[in-house]
Predicted model as a PDB file, atoms N, CA, C, CB and O in Angstrom, pLDDT in the B-factor column:
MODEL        1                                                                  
ATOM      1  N   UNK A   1       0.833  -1.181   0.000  1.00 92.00           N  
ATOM      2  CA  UNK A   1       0.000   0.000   0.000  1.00 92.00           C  
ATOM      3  C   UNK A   1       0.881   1.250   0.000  1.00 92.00           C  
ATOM      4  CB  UNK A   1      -0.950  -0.005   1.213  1.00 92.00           C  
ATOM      5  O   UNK A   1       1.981   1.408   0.531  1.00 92.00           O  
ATOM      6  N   UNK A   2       0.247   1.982  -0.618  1.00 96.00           N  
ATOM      7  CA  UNK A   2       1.348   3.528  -0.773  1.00 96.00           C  
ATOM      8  C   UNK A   2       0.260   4.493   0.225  1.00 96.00           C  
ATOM      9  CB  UNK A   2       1.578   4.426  -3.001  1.00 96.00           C  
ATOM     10  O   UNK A   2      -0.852   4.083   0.558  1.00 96.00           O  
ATOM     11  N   UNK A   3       0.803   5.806   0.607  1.00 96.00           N  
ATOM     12  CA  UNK A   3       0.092   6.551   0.952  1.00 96.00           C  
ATOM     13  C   UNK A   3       0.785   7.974   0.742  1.00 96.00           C  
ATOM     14  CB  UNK A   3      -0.309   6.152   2.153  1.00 96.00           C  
ATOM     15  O   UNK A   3       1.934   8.189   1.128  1.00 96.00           O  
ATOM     16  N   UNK A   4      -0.044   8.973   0.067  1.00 97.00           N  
ATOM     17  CA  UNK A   4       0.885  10.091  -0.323  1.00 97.00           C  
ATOM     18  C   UNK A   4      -0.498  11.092   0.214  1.00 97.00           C  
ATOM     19  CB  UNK A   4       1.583  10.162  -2.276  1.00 97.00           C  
ATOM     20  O   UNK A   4      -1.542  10.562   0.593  1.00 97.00           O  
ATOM     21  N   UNK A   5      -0.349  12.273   0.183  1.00 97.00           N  
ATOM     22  CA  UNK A   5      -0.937  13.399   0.641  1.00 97.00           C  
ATOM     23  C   UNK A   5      -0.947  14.592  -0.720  1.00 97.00           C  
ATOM     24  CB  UNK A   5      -0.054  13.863   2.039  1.00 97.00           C  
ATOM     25  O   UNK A   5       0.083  15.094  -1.171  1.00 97.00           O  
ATOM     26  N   UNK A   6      -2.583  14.938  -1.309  1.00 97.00           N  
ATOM     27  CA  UNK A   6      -2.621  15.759  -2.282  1.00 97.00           C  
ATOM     28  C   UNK A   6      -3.873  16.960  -2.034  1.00 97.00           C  
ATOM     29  CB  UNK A   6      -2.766  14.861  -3.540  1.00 97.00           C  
ATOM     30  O   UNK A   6      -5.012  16.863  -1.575  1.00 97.00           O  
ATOM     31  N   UNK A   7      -3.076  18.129  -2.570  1.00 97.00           N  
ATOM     32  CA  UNK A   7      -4.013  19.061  -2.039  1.00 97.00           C  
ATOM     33  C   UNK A   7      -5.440  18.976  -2.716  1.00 97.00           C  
ATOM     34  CB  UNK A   7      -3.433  20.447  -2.192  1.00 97.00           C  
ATOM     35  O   UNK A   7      -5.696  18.389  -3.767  1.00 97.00           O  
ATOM     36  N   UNK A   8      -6.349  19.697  -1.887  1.00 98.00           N  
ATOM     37  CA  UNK A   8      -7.486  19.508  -2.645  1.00 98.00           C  
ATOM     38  C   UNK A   8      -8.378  20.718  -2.472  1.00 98.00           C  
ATOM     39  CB  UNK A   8      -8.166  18.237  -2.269  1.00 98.00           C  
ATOM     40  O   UNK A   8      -8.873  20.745  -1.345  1.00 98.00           O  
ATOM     41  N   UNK A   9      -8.678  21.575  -3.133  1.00 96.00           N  
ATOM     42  CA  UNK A   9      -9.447  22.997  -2.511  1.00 96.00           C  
ATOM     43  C   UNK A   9     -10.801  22.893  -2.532  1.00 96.00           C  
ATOM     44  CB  UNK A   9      -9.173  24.361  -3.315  1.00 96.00           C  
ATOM     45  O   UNK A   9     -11.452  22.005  -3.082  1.00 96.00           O  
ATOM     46  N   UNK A  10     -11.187  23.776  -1.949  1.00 96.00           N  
ATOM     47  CA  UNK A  10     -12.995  24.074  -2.166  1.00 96.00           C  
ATOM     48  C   UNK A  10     -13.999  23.543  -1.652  1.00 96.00           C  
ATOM     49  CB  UNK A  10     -13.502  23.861  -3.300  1.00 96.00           C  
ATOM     50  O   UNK A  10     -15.184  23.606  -1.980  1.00 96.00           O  
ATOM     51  N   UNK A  11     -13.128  22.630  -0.235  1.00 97.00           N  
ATOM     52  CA  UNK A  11     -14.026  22.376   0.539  1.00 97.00           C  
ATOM     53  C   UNK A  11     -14.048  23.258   1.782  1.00 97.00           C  
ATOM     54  CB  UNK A  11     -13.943  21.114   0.771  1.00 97.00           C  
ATOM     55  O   UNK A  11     -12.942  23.776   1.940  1.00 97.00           O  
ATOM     56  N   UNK A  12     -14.826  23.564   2.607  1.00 96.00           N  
ATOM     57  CA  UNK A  12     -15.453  24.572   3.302  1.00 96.00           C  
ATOM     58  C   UNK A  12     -16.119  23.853   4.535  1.00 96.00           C  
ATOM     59  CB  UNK A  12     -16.463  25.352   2.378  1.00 96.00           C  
ATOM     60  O   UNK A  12     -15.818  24.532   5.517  1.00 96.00           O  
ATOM     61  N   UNK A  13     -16.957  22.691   4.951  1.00 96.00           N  
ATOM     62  CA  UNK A  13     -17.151  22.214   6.131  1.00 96.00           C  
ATOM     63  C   UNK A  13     -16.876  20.251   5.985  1.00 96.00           C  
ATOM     64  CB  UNK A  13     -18.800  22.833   6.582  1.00 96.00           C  
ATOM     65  O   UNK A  13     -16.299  19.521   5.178  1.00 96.00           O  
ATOM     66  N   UNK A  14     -17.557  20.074   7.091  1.00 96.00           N  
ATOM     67  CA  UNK A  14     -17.745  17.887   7.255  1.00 96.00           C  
ATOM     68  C   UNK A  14     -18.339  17.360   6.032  1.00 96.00           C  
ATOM     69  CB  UNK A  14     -19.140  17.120   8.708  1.00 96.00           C  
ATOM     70  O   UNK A  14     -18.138  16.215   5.628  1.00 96.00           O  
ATOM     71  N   UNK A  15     -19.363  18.563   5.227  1.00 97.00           N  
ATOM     72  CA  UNK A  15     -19.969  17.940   4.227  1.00 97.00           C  
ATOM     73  C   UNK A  15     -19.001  18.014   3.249  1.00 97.00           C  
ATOM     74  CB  UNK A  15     -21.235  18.457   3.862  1.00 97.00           C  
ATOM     75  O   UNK A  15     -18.745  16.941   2.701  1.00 97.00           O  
ATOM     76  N   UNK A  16     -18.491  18.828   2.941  1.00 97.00           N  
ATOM     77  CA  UNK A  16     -17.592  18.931   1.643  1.00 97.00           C  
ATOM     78  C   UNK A  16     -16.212  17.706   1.925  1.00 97.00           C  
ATOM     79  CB  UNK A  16     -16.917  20.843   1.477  1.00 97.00           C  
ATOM     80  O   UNK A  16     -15.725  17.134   0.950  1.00 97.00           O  
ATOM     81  N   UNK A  17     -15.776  17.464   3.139  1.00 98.00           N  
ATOM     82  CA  UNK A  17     -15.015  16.296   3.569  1.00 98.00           C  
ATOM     83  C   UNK A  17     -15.225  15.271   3.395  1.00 98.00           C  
ATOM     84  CB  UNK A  17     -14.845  16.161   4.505  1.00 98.00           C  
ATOM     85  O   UNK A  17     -14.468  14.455   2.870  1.00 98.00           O  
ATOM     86  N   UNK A  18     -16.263  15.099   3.785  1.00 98.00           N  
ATOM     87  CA  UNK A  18     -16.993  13.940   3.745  1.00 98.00           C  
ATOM     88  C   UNK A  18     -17.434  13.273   2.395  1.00 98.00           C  
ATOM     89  CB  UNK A  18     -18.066  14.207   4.465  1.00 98.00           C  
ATOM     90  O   UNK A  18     -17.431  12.067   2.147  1.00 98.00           O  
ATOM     91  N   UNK A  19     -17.867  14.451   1.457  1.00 98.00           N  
ATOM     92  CA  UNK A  19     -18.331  13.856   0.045  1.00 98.00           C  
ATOM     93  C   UNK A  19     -16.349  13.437  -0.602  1.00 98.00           C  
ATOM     94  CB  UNK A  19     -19.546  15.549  -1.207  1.00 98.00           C  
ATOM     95  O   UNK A  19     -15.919  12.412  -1.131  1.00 98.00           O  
ATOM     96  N   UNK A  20     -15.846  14.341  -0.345  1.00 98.00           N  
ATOM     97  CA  UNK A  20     -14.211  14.144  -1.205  1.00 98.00           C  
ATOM     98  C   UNK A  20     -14.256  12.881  -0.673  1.00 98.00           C  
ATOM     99  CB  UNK A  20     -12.564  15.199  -0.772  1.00 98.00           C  
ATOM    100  O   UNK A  20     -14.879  12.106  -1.398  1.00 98.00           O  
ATOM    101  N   UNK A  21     -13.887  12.469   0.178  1.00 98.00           N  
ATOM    102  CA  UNK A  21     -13.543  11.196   1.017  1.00 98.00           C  
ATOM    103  C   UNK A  21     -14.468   9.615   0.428  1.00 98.00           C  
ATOM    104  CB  UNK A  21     -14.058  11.662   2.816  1.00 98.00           C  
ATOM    105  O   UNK A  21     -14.136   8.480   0.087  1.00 98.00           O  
ATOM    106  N   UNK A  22     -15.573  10.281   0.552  1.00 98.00           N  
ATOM    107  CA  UNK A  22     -16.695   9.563  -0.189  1.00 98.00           C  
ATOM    108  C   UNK A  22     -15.989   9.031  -1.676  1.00 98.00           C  
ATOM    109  CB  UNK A  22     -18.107  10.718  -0.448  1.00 98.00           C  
ATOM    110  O   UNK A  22     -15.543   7.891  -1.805  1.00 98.00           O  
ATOM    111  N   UNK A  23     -15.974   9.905  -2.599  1.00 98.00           N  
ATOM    112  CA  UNK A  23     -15.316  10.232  -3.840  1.00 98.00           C  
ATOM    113  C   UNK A  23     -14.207   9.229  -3.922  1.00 98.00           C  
ATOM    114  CB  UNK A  23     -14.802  11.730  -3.904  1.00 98.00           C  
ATOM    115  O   UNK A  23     -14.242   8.124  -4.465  1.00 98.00           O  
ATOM    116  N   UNK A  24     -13.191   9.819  -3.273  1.00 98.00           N  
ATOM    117  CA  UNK A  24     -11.952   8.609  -3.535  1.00 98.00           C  
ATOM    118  C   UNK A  24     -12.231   7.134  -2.880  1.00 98.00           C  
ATOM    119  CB  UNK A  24     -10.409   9.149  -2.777  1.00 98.00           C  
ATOM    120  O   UNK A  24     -11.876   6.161  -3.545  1.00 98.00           O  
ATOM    121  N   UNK A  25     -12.803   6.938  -1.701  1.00 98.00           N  
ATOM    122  CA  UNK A  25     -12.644   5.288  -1.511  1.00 98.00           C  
ATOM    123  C   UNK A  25     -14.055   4.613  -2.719  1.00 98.00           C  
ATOM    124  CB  UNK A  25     -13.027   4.760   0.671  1.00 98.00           C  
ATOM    125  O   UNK A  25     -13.999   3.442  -3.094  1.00 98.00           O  
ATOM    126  N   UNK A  26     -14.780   5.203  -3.010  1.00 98.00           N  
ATOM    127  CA  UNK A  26     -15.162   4.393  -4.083  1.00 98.00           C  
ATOM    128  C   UNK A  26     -14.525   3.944  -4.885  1.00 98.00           C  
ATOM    129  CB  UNK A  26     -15.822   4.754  -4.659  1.00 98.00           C  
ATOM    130  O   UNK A  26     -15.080   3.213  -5.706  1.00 98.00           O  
ATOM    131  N   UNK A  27     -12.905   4.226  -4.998  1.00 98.00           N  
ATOM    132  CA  UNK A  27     -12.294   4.100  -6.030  1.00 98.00           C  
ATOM    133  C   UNK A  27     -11.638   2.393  -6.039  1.00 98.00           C  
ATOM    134  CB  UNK A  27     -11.276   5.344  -6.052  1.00 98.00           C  
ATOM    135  O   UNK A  27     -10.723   2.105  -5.268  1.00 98.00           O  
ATOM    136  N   UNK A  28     -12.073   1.625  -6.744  1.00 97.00           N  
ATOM    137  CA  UNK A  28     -11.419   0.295  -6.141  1.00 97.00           C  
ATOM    138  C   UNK A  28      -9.494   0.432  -5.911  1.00 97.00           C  
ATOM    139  CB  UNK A  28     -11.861  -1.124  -7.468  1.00 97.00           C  
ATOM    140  O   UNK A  28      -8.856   0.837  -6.882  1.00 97.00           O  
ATOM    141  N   UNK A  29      -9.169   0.277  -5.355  1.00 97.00           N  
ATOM    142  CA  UNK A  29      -7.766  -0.007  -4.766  1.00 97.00           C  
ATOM    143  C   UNK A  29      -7.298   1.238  -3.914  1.00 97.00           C  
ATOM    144  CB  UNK A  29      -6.653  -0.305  -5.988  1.00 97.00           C  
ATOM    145  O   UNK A  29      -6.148   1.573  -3.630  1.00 97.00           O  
ATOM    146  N   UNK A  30      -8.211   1.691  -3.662  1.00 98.00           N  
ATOM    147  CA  UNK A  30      -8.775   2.980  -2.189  1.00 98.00           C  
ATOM    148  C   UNK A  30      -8.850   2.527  -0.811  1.00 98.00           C  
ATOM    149  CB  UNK A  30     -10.477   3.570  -2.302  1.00 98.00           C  
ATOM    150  O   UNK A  30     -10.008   2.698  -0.430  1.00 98.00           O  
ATOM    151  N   UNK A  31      -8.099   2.004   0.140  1.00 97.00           N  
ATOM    152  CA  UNK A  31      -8.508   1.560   1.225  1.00 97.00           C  
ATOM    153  C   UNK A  31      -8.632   2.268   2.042  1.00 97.00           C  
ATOM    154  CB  UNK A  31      -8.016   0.808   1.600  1.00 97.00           C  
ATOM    155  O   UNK A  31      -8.989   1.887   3.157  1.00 97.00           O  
ATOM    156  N   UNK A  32      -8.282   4.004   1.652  1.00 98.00           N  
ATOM    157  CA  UNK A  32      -8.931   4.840   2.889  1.00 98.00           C  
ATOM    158  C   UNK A  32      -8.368   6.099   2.535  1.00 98.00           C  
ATOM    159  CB  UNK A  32      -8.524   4.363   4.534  1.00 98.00           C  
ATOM    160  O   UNK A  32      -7.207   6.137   2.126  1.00 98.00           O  
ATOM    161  N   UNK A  33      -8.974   7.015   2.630  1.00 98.00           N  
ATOM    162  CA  UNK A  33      -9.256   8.716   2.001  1.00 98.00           C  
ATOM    163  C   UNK A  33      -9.343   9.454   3.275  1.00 98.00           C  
ATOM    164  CB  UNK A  33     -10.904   9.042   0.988  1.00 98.00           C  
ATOM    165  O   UNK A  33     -10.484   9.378   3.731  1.00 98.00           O  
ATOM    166  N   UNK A  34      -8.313  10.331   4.213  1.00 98.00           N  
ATOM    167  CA  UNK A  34      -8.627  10.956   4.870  1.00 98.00           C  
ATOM    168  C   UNK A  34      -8.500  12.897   4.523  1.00 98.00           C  
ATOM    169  CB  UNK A  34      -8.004  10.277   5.832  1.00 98.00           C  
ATOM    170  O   UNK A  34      -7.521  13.611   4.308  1.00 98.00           O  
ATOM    171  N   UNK A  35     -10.107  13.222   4.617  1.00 98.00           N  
ATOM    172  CA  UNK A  35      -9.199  14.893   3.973  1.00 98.00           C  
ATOM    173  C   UNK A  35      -9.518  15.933   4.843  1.00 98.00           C  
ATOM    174  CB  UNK A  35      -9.747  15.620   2.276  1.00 98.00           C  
ATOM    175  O   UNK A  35     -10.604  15.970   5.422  1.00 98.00           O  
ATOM    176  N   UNK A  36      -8.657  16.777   4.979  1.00 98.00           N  
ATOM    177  CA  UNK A  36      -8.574  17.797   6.234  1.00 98.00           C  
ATOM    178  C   UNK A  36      -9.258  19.106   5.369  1.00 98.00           C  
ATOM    179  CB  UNK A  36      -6.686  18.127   6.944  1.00 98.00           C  
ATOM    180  O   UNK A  36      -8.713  19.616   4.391  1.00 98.00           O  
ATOM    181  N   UNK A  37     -10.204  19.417   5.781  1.00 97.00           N  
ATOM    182  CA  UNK A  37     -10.658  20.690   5.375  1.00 97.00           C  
ATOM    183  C   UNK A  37      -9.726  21.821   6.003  1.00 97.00           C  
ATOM    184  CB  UNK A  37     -12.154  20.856   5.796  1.00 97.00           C  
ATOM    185  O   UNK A  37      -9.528  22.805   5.289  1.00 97.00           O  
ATOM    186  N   UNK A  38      -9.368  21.799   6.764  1.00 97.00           N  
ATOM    187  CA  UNK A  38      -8.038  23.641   7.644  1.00 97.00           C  
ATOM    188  C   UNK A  38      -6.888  23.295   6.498  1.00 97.00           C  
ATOM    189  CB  UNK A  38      -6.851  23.395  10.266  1.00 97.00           C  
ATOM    190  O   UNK A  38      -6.686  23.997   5.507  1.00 97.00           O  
ATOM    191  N   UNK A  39      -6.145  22.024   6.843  1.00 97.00           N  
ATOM    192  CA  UNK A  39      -4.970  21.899   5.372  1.00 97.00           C  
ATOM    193  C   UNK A  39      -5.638  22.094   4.495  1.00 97.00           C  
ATOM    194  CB  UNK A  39      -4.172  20.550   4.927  1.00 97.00           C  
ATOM    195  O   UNK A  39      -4.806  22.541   3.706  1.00 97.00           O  
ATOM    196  N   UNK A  40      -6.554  22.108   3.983  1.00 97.00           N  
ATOM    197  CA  UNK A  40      -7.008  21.631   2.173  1.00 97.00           C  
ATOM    198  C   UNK A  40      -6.342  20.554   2.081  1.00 97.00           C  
ATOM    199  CB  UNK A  40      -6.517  22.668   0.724  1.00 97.00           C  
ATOM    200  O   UNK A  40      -5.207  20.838   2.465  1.00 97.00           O  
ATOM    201  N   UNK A  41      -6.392  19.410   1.776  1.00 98.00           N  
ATOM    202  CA  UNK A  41      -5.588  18.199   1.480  1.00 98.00           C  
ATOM    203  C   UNK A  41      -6.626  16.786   1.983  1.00 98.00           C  
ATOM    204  CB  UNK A  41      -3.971  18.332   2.433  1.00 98.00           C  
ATOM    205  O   UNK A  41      -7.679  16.738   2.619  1.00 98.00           O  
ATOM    206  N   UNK A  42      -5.830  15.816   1.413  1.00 98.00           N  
ATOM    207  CA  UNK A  42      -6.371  14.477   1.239  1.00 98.00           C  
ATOM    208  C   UNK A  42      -5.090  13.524   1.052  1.00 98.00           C  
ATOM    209  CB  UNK A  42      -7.420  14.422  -0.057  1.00 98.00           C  
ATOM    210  O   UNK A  42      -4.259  13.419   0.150  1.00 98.00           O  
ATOM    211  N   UNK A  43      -5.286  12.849   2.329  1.00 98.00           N  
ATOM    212  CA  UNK A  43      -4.075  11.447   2.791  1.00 98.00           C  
ATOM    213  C   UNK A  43      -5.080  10.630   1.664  1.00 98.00           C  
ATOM    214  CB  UNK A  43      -3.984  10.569   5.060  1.00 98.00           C  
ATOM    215  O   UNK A  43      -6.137  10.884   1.086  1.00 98.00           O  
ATOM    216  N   UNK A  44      -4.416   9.856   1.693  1.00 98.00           N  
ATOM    217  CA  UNK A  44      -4.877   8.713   0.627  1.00 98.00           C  
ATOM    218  C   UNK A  44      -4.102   7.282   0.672  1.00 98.00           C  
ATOM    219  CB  UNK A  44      -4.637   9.307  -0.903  1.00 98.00           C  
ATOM    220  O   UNK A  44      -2.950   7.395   0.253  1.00 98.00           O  
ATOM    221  N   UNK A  45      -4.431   6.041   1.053  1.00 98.00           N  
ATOM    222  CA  UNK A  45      -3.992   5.053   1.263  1.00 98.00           C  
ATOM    223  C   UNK A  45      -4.351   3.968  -0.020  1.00 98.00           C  
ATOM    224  CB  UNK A  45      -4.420   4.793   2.561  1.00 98.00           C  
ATOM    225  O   UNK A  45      -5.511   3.563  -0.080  1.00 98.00           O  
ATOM    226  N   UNK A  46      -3.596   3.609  -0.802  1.00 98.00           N  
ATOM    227  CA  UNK A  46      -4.295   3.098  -1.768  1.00 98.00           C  
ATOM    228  C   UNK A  46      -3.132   1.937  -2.743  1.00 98.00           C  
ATOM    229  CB  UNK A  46      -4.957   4.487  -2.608  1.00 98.00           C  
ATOM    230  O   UNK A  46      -1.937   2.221  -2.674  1.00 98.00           O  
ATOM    231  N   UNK A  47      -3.462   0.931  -3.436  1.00 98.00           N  
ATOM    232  CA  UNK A  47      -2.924   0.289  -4.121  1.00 98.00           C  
ATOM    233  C   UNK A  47      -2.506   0.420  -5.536  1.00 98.00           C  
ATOM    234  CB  UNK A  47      -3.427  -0.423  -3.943  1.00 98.00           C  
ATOM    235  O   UNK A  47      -3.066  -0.044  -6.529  1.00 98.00           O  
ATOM    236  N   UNK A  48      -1.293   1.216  -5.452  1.00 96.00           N  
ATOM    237  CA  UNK A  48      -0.964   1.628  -7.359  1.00 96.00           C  
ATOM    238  C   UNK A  48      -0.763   0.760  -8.214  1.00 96.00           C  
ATOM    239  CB  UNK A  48       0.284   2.391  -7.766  1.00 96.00           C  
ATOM    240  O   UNK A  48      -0.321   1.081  -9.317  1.00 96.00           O  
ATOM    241  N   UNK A  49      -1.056  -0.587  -7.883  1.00 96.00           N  
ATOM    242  CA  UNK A  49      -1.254  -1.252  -9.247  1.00 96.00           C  
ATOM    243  C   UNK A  49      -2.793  -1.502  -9.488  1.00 96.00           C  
ATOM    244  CB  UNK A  49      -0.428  -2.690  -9.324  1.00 96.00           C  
ATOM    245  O   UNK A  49      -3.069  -2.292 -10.391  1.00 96.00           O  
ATOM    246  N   UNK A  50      -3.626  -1.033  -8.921  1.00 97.00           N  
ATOM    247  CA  UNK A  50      -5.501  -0.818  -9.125  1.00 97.00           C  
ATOM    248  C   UNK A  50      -5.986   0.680  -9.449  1.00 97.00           C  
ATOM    249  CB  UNK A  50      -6.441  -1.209  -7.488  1.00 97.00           C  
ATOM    250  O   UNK A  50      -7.023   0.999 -10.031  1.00 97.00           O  
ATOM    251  N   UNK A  51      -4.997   1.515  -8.939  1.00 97.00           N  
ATOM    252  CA  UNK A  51      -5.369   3.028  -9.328  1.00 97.00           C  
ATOM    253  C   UNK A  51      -4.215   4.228  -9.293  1.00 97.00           C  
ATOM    254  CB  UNK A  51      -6.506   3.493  -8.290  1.00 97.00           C  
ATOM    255  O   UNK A  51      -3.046   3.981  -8.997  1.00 97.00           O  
ATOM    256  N   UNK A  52      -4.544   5.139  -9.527  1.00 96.00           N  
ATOM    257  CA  UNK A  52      -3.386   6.458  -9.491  1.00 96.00           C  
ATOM    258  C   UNK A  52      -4.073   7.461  -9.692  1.00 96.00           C  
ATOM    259  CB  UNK A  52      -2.182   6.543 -10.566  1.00 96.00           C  
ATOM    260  O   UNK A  52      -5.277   7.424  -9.944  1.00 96.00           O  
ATOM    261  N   UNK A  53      -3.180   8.789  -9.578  1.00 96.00           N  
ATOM    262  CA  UNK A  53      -3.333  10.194  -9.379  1.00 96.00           C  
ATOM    263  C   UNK A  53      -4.390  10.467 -10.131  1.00 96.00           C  
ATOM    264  CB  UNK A  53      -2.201  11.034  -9.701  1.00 96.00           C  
ATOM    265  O   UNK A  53      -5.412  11.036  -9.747  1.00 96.00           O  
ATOM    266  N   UNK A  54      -4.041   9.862 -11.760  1.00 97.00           N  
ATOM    267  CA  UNK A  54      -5.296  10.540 -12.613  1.00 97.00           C  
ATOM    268  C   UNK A  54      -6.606   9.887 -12.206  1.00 97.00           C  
ATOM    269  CB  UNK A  54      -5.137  10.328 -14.313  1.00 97.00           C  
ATOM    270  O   UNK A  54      -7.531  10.454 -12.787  1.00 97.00           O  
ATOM    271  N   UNK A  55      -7.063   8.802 -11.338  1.00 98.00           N  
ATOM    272  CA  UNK A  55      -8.383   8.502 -11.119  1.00 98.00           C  
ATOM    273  C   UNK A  55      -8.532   9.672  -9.726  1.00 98.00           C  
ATOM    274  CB  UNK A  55      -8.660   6.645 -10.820  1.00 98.00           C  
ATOM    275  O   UNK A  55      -9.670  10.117  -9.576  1.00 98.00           O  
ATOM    276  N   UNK A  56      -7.733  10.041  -8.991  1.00 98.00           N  
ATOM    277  CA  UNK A  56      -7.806  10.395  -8.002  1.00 98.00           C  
ATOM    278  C   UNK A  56      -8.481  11.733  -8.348  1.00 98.00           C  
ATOM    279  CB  UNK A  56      -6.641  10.277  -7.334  1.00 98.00           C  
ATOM    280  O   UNK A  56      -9.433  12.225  -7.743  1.00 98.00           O  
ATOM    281  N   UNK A  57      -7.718  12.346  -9.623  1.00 97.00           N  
ATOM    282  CA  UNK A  57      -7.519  13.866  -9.824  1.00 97.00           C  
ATOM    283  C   UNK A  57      -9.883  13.801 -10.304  1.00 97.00           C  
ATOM    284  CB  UNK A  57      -5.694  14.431 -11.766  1.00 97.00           C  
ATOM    285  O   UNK A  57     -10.737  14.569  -9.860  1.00 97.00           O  
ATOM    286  N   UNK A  58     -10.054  12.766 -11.144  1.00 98.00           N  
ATOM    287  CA  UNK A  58     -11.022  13.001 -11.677  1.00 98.00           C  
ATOM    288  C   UNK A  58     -12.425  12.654 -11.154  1.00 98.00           C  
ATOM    289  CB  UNK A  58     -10.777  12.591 -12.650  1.00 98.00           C  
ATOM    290  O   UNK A  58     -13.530  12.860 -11.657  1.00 98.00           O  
ATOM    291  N   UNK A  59     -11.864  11.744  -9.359  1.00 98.00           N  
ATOM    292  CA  UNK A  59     -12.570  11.764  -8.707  1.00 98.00           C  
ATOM    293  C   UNK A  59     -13.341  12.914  -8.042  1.00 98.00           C  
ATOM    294  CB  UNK A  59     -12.126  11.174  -8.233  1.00 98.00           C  
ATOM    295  O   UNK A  59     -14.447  13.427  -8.211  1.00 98.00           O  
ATOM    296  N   UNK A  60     -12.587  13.053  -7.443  1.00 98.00           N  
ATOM    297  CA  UNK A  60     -12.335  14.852  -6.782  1.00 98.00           C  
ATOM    298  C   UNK A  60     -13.002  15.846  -7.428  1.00 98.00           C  
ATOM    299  CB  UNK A  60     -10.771  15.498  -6.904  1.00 98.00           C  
ATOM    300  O   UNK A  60     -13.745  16.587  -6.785  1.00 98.00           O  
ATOM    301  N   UNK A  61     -12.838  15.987  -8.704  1.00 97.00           N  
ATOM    302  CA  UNK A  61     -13.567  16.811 -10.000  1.00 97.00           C  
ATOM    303  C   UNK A  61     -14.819  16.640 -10.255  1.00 97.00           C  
ATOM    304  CB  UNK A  61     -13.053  16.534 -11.273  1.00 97.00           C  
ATOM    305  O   UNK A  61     -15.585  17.593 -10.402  1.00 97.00           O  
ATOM    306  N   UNK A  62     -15.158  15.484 -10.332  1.00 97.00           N  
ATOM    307  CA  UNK A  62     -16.520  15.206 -10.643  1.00 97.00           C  
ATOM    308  C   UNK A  62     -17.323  15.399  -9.261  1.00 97.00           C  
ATOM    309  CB  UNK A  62     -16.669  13.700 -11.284  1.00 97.00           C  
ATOM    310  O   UNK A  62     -18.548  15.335  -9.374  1.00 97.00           O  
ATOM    311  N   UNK A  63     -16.824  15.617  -8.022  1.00 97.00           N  
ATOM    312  CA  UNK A  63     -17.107  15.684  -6.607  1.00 97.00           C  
ATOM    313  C   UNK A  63     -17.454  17.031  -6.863  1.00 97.00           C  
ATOM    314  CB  UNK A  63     -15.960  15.324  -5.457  1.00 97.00           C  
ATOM    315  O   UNK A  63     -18.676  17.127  -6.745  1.00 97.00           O  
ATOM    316  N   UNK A  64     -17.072  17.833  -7.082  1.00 97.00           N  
ATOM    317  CA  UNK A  64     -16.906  19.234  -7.182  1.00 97.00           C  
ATOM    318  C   UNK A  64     -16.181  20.316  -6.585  1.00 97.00           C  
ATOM    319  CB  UNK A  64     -17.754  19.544  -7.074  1.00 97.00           C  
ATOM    320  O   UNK A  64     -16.558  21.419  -6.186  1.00 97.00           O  
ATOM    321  N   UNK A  65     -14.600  19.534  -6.623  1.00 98.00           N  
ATOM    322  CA  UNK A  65     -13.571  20.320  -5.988  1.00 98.00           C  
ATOM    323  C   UNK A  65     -12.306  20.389  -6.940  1.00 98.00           C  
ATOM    324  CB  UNK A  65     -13.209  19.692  -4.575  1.00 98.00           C  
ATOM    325  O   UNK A  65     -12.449  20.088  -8.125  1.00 98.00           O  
ATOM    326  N   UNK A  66     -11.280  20.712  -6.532  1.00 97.00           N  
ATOM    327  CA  UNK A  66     -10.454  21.062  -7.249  1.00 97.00           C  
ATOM    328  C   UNK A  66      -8.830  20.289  -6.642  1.00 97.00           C  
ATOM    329  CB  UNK A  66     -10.664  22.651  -7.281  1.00 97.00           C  
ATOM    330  O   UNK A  66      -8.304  20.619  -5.579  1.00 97.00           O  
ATOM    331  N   UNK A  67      -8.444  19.573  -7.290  1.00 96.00           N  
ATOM    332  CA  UNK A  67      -7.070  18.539  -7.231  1.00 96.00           C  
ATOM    333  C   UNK A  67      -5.973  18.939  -7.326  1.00 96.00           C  
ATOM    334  CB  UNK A  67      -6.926  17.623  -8.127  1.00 96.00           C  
ATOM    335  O   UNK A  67      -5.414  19.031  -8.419  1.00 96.00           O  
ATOM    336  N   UNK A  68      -5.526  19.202  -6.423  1.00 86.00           N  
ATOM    337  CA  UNK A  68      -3.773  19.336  -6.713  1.00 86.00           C  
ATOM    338  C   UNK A  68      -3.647  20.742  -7.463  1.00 86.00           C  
ATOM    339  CB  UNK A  68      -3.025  17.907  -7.899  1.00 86.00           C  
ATOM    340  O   UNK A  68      -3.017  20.999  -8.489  1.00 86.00           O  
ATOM    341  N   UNK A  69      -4.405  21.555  -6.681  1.00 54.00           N  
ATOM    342  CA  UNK A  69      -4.140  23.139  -7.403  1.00 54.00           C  
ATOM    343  C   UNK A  69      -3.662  24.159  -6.232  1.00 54.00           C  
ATOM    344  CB  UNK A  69      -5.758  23.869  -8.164  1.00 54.00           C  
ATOM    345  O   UNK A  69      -3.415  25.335  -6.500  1.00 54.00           O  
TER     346      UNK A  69                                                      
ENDMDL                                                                          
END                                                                             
């Protein structure tokens, strides 16, 4: 398992946390999405031979936030 830390903007309270978080562990090889709304950011625990940055980036996006900006 890898775990790296990527910023993530435009969330604002638990709900906007909560949906990002939501967002990435749907992702199969996601075993756990933690994101700090005060950092802006999102820990991410996950298996890089099932997924990577670009599912991550377009998760997040379609969530309605903004990845690594």
């Amino acid at each position: 398992m890898t775990n790296k830390t990527f910023q993530v903007n435009g969330m604002k309270c638990v709900h906007c946390k909560a949906r990002v978080e939501n967002a990435l562990q749907a992702l199969d090889g996601v075993s756990k999405a933690e994101a700090s709304v005060e950092n802006k950011n999102v820990c991410i625990e996950y298996d890089e031979t099932k997924t990577d940055e670009a599912a991550f980036k377009k998760a997040v996006e379609d969530a309605g936030y903004t990845f690594g900006a």
